[in-house]
C-alpha positions, -999 to 999 in steps of 0.1 A, spaced: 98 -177 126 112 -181 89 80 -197 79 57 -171 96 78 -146 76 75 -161 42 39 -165 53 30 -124 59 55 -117 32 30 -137 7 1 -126 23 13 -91 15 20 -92 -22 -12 -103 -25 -29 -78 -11 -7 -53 -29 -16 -73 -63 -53 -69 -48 -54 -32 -45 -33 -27 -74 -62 -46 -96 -83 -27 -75 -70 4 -88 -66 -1 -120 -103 -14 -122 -114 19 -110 -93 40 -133 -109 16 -163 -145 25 -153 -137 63 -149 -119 64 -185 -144 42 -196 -176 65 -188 -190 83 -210 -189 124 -213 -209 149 -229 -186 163 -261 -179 198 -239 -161 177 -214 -123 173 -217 -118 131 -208 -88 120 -185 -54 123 -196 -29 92 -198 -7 119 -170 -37 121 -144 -37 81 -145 -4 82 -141 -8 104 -108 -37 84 -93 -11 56 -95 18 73 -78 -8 85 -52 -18 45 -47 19 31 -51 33 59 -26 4 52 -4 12 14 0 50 21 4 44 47 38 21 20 46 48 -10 47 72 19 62 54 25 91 47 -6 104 79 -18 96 92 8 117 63 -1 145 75 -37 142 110 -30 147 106 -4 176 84 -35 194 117 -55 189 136 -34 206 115 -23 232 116 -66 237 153 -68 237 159 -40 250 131 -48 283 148 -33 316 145 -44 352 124 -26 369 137 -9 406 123 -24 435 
């Protein structure tokens, strides 16, 4: 069980390094495009934001299936008899 752990755990950060790349490839082709002279570019604060919005993103992600994972185990240990 340990090992499967250490397993999803790795399998995880790299996903998270994945769409963190991901992300920041994005955000390099949008500040990287070019604009008429009129057009105001991206500020260094609205990258900022579009990385929050990722990081928060991935953090309720891990939260709820944590908590799906952990209501399972309970619902296992907690597994009543059923009347007859």
């Amino acid at each position: 069980q340990e090992r499967h752990v250490r397993e999803m755990t790795n399998w995880l950060v790299a996903k998270n390094k994945e769409i963190e790349a991901s992300v920041n490839d994005m955000l390099a082709v949008i500040v990287s495009f070019p604009l008429d002279s009129h057009i105001r570019g991206i500020s260094e604060s609205e990258i900022i934001k579009v990385k929050a919005h990722y990081n928060w993103s991935m953090y309720q992600s891990l939260l709820a299936a944590t908590k799906r994972s952990l209501c399972r185990v309970k619902d296992r240990l907690s597994a009543r008899l059923l009347p007859d």
